[in-house]
C-alpha positions as CSV (number, residue, x, y, z in Angstrom):
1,X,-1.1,3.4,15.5
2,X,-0.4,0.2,13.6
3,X,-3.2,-2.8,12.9
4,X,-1.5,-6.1,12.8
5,X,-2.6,-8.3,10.7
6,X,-2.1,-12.7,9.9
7,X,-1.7,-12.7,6.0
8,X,-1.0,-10.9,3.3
9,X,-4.6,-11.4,1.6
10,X,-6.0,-8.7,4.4
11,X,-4.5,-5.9,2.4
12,X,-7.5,-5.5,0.3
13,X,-9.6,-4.7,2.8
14,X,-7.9,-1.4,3.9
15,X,-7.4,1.7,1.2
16,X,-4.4,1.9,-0.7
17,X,-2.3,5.6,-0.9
18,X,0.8,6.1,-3.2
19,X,3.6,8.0,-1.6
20,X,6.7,9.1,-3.5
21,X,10.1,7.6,-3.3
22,X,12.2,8.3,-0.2
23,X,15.2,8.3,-1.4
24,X,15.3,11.3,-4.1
25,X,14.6,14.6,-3.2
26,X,11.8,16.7,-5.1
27,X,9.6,15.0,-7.4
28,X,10.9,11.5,-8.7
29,X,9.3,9.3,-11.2
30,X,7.8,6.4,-9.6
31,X,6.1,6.1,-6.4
32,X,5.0,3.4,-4.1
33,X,1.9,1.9,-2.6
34,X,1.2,1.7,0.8
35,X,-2.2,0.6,2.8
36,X,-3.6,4.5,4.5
37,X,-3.4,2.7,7.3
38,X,0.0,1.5,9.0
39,X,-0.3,-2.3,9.1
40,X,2.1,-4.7,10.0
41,X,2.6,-8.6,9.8
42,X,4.8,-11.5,11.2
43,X,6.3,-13.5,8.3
44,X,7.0,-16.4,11.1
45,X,10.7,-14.6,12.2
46,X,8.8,-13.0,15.5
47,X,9.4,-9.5,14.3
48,X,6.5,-7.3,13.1
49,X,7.3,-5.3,9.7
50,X,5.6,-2.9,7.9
51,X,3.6,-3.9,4.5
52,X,3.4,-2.2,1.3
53,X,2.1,-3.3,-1.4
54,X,4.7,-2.1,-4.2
55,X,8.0,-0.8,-3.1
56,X,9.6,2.6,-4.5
57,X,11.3,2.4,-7.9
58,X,9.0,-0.1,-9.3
59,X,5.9,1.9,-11.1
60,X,6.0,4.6,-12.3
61,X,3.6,7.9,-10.9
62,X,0.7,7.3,-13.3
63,X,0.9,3.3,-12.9
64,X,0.5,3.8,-8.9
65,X,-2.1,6.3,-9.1
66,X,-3.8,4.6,-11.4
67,X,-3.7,0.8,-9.6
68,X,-4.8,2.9,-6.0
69,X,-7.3,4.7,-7.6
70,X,-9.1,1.3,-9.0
71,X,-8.4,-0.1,-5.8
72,X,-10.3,1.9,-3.8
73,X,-12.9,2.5,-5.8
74,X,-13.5,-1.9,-6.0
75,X,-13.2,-1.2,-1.9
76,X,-16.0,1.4,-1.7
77,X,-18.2,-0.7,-4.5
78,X,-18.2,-3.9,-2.2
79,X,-18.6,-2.1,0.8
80,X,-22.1,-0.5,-0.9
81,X,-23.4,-4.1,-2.0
């Protein structure tokens, strides 16, 4: 199930995950960044696509882990206050 959303600026109210690259097979370098949940947004051309936050190929594992991992834990701080 995909949540639609109006601007970009809603991604940082949803979890982040990392998932590896799609277009090696077994264990690749980089990864990318994706919100846990499927969201998707209108950039004004009437067709919904599917957001991520940095594509494959751009980060490296440790980077992306490391990005998610502060993200979320920002997420579950502001969430507590």
């Amino acid at each position: 199930m995909s949540i639609i959303i109006k601007d970009e600026k809603e991604l940082f109210n949803y979890k982040w995950e990392t998932k590896k690259c799609e277009r090696i097979d077994g264990d690749c370098w980089c990864r990318a960044i994706f919100p846990k949940k499927k969201l998707m947004i209108n950039y004004g051309n009437d067709e919904l696509e599917e957001v991520y936050i940095i594509p494959s190929g751009c980060v490296d594992k440790d980077v992306a882990e490391y990005i998610v991992k502060l993200h979320n834990k920002e997420l579950n701080n502001e969430k507590k206050r």
